[in-house]
Each structure stands twice: as C-alpha cells, then as structure tokens.
PDB file of N, CA, C and O in Angstrom:
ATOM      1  N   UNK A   1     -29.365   7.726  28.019  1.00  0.00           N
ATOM      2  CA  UNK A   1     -28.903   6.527  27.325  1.00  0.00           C
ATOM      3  C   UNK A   1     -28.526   5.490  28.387  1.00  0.00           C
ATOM      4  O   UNK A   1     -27.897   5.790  29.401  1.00  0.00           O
ATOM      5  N   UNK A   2     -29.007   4.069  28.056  1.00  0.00           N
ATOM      6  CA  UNK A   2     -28.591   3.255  29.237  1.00  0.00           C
ATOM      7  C   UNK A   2     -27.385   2.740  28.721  1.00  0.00           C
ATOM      8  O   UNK A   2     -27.011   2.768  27.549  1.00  0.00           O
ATOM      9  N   UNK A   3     -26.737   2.207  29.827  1.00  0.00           N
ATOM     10  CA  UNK A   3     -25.325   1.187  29.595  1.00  0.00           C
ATOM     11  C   UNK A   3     -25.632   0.370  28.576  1.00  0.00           C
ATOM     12  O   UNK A   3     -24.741   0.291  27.731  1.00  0.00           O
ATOM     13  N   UNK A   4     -27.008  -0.532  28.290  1.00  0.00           N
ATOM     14  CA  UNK A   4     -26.805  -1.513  27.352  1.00  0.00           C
ATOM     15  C   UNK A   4     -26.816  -0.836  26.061  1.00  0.00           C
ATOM     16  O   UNK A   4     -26.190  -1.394  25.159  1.00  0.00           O
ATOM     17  N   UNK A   5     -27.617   0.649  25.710  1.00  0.00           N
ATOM     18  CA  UNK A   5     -27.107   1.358  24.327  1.00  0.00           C
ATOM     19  C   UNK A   5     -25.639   1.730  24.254  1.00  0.00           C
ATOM     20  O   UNK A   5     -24.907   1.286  23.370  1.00  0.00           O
ATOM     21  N   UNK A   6     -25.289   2.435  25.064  1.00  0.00           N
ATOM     22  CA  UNK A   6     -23.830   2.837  25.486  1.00  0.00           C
ATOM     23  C   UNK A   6     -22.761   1.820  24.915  1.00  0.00           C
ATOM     24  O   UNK A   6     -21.908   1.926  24.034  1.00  0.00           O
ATOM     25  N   UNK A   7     -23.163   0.736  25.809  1.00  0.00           N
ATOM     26  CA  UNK A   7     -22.217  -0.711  24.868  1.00  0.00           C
ATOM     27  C   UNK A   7     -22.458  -1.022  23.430  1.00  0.00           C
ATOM     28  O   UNK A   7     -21.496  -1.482  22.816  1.00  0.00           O
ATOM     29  N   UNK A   8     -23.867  -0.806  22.625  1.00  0.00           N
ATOM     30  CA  UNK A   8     -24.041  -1.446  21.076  1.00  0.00           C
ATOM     31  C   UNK A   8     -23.742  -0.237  20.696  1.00  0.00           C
ATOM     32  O   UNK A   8     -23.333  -0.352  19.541  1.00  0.00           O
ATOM     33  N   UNK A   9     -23.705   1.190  21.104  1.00  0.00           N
ATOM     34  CA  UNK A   9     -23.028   2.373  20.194  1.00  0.00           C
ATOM     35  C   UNK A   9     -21.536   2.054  19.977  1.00  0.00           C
ATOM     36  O   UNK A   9     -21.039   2.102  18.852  1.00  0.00           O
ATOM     37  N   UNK A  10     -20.779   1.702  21.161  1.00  0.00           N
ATOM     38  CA  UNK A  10     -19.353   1.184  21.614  1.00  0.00           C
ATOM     39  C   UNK A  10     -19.225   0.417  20.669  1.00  0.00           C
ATOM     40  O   UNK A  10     -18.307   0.910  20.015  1.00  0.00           O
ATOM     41  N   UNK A  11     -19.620  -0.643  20.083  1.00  0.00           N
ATOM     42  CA  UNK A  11     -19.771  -1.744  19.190  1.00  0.00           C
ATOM     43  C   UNK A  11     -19.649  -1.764  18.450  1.00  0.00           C
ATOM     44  O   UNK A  11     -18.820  -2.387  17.786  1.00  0.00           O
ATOM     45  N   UNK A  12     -20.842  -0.719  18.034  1.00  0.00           N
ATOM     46  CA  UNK A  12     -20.750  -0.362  16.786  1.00  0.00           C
ATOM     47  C   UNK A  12     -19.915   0.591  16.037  1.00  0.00           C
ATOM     48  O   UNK A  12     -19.846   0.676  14.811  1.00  0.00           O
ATOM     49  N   UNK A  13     -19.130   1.476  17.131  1.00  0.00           N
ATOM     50  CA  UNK A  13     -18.128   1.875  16.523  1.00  0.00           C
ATOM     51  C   UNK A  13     -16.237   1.151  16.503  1.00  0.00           C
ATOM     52  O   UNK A  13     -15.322   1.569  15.795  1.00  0.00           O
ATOM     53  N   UNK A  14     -16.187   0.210  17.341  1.00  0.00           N
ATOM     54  CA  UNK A  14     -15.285  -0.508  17.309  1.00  0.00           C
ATOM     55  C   UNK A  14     -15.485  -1.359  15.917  1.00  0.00           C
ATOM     56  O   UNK A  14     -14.547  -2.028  15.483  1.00  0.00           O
ATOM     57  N   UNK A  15     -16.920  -1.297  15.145  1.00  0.00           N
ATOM     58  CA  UNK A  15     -16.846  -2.235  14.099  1.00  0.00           C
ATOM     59  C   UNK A  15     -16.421  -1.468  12.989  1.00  0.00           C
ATOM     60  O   UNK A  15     -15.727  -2.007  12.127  1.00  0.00           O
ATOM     61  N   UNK A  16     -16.810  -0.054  12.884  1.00  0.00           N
ATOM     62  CA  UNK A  16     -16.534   0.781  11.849  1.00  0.00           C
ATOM     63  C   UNK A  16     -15.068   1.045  12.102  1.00  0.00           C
ATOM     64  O   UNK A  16     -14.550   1.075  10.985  1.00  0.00           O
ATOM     65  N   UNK A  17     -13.957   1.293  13.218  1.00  0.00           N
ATOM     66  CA  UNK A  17     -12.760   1.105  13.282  1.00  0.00           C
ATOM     67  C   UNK A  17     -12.471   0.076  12.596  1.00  0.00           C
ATOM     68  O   UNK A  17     -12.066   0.402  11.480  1.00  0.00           O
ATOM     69  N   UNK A  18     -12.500  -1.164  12.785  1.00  0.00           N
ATOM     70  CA  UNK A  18     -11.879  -2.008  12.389  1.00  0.00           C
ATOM     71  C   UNK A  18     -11.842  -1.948  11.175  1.00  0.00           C
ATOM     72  O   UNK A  18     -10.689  -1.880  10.750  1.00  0.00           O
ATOM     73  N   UNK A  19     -13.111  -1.942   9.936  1.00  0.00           N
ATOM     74  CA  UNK A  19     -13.285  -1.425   8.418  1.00  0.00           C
ATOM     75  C   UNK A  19     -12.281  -0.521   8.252  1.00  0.00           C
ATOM     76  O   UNK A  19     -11.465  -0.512   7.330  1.00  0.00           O
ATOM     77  N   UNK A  20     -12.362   0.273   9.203  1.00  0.00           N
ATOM     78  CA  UNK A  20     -11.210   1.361   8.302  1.00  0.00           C
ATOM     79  C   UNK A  20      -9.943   1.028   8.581  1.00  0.00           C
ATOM     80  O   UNK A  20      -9.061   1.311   7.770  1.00  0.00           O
ATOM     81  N   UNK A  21      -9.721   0.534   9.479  1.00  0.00           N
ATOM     82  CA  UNK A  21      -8.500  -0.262   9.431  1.00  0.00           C
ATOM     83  C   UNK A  21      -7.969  -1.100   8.451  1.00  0.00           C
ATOM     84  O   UNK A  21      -6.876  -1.049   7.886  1.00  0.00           O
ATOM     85  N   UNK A  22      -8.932  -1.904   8.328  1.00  0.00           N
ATOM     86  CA  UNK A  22      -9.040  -3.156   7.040  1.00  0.00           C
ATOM     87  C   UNK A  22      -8.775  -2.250   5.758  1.00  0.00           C
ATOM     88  O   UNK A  22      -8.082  -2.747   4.871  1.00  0.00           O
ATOM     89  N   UNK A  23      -9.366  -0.710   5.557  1.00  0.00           N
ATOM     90  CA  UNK A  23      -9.542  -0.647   4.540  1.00  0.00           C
ATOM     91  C   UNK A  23      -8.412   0.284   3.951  1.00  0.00           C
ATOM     92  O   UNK A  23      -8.222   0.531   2.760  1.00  0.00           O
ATOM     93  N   UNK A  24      -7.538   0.856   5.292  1.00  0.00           N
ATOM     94  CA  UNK A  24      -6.164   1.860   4.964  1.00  0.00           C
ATOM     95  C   UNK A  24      -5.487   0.562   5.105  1.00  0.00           C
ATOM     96  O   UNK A  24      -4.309   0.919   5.061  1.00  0.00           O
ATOM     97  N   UNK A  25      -5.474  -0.863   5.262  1.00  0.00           N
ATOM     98  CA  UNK A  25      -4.267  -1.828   5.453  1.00  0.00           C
ATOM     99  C   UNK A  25      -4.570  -1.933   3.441  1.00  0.00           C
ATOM    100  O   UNK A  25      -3.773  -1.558   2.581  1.00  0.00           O
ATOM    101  N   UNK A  26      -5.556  -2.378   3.282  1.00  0.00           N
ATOM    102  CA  UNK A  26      -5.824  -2.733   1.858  1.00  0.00           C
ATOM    103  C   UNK A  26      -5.087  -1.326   0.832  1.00  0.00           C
ATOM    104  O   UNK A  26      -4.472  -1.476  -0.224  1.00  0.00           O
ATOM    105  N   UNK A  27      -5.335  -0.235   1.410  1.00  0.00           N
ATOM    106  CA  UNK A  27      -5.062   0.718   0.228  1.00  0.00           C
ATOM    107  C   UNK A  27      -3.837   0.768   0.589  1.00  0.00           C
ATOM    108  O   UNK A  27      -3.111   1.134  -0.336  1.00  0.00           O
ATOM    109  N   UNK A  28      -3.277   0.542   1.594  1.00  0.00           N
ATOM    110  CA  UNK A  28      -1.506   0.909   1.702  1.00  0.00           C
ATOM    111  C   UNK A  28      -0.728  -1.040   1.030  1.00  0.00           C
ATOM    112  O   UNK A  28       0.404  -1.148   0.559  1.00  0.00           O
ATOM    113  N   UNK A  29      -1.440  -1.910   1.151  1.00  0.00           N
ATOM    114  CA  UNK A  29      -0.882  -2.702   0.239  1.00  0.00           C
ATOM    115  C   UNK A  29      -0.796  -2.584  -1.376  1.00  0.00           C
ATOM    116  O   UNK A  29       0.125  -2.933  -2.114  1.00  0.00           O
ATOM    117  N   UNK A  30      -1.994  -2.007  -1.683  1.00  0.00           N
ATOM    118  CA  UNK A  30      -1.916  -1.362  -2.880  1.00  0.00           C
ATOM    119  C   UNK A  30      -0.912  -0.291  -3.459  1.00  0.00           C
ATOM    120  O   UNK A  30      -0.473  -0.343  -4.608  1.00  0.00           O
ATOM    121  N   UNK A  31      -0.632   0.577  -2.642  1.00  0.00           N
ATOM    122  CA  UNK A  31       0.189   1.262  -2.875  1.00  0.00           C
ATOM    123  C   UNK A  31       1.814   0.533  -2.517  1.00  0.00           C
ATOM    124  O   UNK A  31       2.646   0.687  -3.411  1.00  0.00           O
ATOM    125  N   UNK A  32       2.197  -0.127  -1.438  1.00  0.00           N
ATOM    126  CA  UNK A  32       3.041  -1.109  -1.641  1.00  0.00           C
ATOM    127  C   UNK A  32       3.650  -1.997  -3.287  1.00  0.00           C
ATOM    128  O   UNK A  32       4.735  -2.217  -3.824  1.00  0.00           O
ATOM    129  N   UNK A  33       2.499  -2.216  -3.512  1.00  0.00           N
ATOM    130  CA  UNK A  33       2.671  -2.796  -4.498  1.00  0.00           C
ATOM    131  C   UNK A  33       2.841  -2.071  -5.999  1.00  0.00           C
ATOM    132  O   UNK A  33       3.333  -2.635  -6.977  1.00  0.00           O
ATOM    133  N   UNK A  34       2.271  -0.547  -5.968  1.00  0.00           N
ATOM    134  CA  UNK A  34       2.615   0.019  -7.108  1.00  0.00           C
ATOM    135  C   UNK A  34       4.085   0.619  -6.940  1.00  0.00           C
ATOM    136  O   UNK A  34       4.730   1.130  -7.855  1.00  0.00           O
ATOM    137  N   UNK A  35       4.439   0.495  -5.827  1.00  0.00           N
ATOM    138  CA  UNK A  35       5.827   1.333  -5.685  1.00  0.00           C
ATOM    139  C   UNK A  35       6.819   0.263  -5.789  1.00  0.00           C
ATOM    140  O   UNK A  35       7.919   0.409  -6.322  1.00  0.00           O
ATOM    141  N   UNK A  36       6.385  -0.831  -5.254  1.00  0.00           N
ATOM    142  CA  UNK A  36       7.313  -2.182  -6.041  1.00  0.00           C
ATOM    143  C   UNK A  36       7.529  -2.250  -7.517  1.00  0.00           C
ATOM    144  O   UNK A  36       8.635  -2.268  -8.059  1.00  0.00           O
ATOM    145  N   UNK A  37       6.411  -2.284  -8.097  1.00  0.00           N
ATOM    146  CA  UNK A  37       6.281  -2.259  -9.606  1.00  0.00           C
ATOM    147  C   UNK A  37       7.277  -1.196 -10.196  1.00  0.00           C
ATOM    148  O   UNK A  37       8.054  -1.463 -11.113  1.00  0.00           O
ATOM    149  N   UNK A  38       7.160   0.381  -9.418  1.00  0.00           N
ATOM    150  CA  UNK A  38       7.766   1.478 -10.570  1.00  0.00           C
ATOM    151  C   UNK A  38       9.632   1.116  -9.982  1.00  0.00           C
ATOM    152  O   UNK A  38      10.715   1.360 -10.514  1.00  0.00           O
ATOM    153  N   UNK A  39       9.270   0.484  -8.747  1.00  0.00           N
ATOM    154  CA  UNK A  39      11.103   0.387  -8.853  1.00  0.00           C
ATOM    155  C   UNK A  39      11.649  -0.694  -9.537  1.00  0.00           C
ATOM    156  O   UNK A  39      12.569  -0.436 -10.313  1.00  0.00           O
ATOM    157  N   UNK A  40      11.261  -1.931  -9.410  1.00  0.00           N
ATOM    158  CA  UNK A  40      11.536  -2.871 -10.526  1.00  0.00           C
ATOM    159  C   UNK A  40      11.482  -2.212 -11.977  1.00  0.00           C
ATOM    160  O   UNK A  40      12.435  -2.550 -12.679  1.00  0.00           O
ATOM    161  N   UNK A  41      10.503  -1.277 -12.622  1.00  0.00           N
ATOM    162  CA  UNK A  41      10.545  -0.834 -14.026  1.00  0.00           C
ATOM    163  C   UNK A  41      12.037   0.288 -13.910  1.00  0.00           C
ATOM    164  O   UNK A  41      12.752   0.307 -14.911  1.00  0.00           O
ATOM    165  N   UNK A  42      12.490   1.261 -12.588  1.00  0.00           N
ATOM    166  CA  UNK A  42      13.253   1.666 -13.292  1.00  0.00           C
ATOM    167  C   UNK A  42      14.790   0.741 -12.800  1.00  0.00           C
ATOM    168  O   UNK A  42      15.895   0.828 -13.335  1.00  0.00           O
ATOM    169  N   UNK A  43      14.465   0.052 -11.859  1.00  0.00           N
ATOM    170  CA  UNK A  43      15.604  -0.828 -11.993  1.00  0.00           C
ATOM    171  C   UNK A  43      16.049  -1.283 -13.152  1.00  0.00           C
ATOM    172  O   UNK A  43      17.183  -0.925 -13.468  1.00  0.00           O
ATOM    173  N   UNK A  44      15.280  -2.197 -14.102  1.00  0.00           N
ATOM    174  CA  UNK A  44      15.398  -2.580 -15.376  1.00  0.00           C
ATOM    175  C   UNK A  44      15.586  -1.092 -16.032  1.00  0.00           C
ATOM    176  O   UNK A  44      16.816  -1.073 -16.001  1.00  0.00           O
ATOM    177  N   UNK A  45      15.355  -0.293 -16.395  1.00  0.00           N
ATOM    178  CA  UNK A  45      15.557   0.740 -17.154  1.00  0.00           C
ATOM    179  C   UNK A  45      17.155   1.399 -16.598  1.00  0.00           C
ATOM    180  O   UNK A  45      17.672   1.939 -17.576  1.00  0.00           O
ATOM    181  N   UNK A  46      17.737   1.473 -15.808  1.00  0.00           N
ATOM    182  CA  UNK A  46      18.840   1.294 -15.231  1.00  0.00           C
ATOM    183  C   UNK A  46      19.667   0.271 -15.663  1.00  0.00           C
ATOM    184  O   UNK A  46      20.736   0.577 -16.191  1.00  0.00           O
ATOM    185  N   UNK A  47      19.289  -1.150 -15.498  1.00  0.00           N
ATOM    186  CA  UNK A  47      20.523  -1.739 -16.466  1.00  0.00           C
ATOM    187  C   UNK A  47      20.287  -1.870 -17.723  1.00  0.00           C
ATOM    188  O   UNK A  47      21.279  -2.362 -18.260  1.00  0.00           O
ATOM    189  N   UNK A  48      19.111  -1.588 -18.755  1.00  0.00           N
ATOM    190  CA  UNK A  48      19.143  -1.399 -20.018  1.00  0.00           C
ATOM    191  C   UNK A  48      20.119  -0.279 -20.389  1.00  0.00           C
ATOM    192  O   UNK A  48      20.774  -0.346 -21.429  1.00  0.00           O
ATOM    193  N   UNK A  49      20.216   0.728 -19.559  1.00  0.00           N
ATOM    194  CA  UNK A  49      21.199   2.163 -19.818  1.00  0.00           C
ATOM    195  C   UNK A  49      22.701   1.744 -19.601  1.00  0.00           C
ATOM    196  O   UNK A  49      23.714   2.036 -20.236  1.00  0.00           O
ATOM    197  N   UNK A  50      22.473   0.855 -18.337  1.00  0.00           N
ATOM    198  CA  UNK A  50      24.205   0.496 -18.306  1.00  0.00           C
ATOM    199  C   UNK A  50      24.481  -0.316 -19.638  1.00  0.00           C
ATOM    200  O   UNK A  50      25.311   0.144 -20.422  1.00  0.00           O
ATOM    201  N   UNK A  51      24.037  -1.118 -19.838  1.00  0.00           N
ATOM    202  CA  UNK A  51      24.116  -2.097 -20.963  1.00  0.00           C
ATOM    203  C   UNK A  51      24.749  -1.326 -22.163  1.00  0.00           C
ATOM    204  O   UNK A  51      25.881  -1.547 -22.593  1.00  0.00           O
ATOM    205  N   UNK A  52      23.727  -0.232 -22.735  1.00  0.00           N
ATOM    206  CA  UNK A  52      23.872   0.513 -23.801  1.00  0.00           C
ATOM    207  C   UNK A  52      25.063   1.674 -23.664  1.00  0.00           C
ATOM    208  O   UNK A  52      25.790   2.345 -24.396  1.00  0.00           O
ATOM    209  N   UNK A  53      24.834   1.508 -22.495  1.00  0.00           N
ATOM    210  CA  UNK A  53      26.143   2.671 -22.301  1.00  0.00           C
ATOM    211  C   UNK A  53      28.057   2.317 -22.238  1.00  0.00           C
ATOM    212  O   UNK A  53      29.126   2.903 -22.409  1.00  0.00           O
ATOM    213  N   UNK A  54      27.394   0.660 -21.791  1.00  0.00           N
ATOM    214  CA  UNK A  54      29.156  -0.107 -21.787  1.00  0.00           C
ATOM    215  C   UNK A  54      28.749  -0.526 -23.718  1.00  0.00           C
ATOM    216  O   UNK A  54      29.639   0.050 -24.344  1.00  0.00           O
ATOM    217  N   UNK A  55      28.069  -1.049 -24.447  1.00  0.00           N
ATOM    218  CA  UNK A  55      28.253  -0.890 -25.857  1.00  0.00           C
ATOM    219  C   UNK A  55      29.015   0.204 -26.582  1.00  0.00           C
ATOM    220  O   UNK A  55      29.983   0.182 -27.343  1.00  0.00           O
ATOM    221  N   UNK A  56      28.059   1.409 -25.964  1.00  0.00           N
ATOM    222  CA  UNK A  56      28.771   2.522 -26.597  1.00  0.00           C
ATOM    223  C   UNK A  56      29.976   2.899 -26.922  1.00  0.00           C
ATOM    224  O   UNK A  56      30.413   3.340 -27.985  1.00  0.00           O
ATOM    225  N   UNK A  57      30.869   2.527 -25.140  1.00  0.00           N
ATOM    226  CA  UNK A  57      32.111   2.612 -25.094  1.00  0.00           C
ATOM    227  C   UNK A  57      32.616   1.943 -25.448  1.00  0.00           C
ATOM    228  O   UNK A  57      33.742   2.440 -25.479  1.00  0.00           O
ATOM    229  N   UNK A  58      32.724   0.313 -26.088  1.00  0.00           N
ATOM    230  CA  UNK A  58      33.318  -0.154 -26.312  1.00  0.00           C
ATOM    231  C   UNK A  58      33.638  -0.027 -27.938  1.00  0.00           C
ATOM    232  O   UNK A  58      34.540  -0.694 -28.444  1.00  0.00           O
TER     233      UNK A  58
END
C-alpha cells in the first residue's frame, strides 16, 4: 500500500468517525430530551399530589 492510499484509507476513516460521532451526539440529545420530558411529567405529577394532598387535609 502506498502513502497516498494509506492517507485516503486515513480519511476515510476519520470521516466515518466523525458520523458516528455526529450520530451518538444526535442520539444522546434525544435521549436528553426524553429524560427532560419524564422529569417535568413527574414534577407536575408531584405537585398535583401535593395539591390534593394539602385539600385533603384541610
């Protein structure tokens, strides 16, 4: 193999790094974002309980 294949194999795998880079940044924002979502839902489900629960007592 000469240096100039050596370098476009090099290349070409610095390009497929980068994709997968791109593509675990994309799926971990995704998942970012569903774990935002379920804590906001039980946040709210948390003060719907306090709510109902200071009614109760009163």
């Amino acid at each position: 193999m000469t240096l100039e294949e050596r370098i476009e194999a090099l290349e070409k795998d610095v390009s497929a790094l980068k994709k997968q880079v791109s593509d675990t940044n994309e799926a971990l924002s995704c998942f970012e974002s569903v774990i935002r979502n379920r804590i906001n839902e039980f946040s709210a489900y948390i003060d719907t309980a306090t709510l109902a629960a200071r009614g109760i007592s009163q």
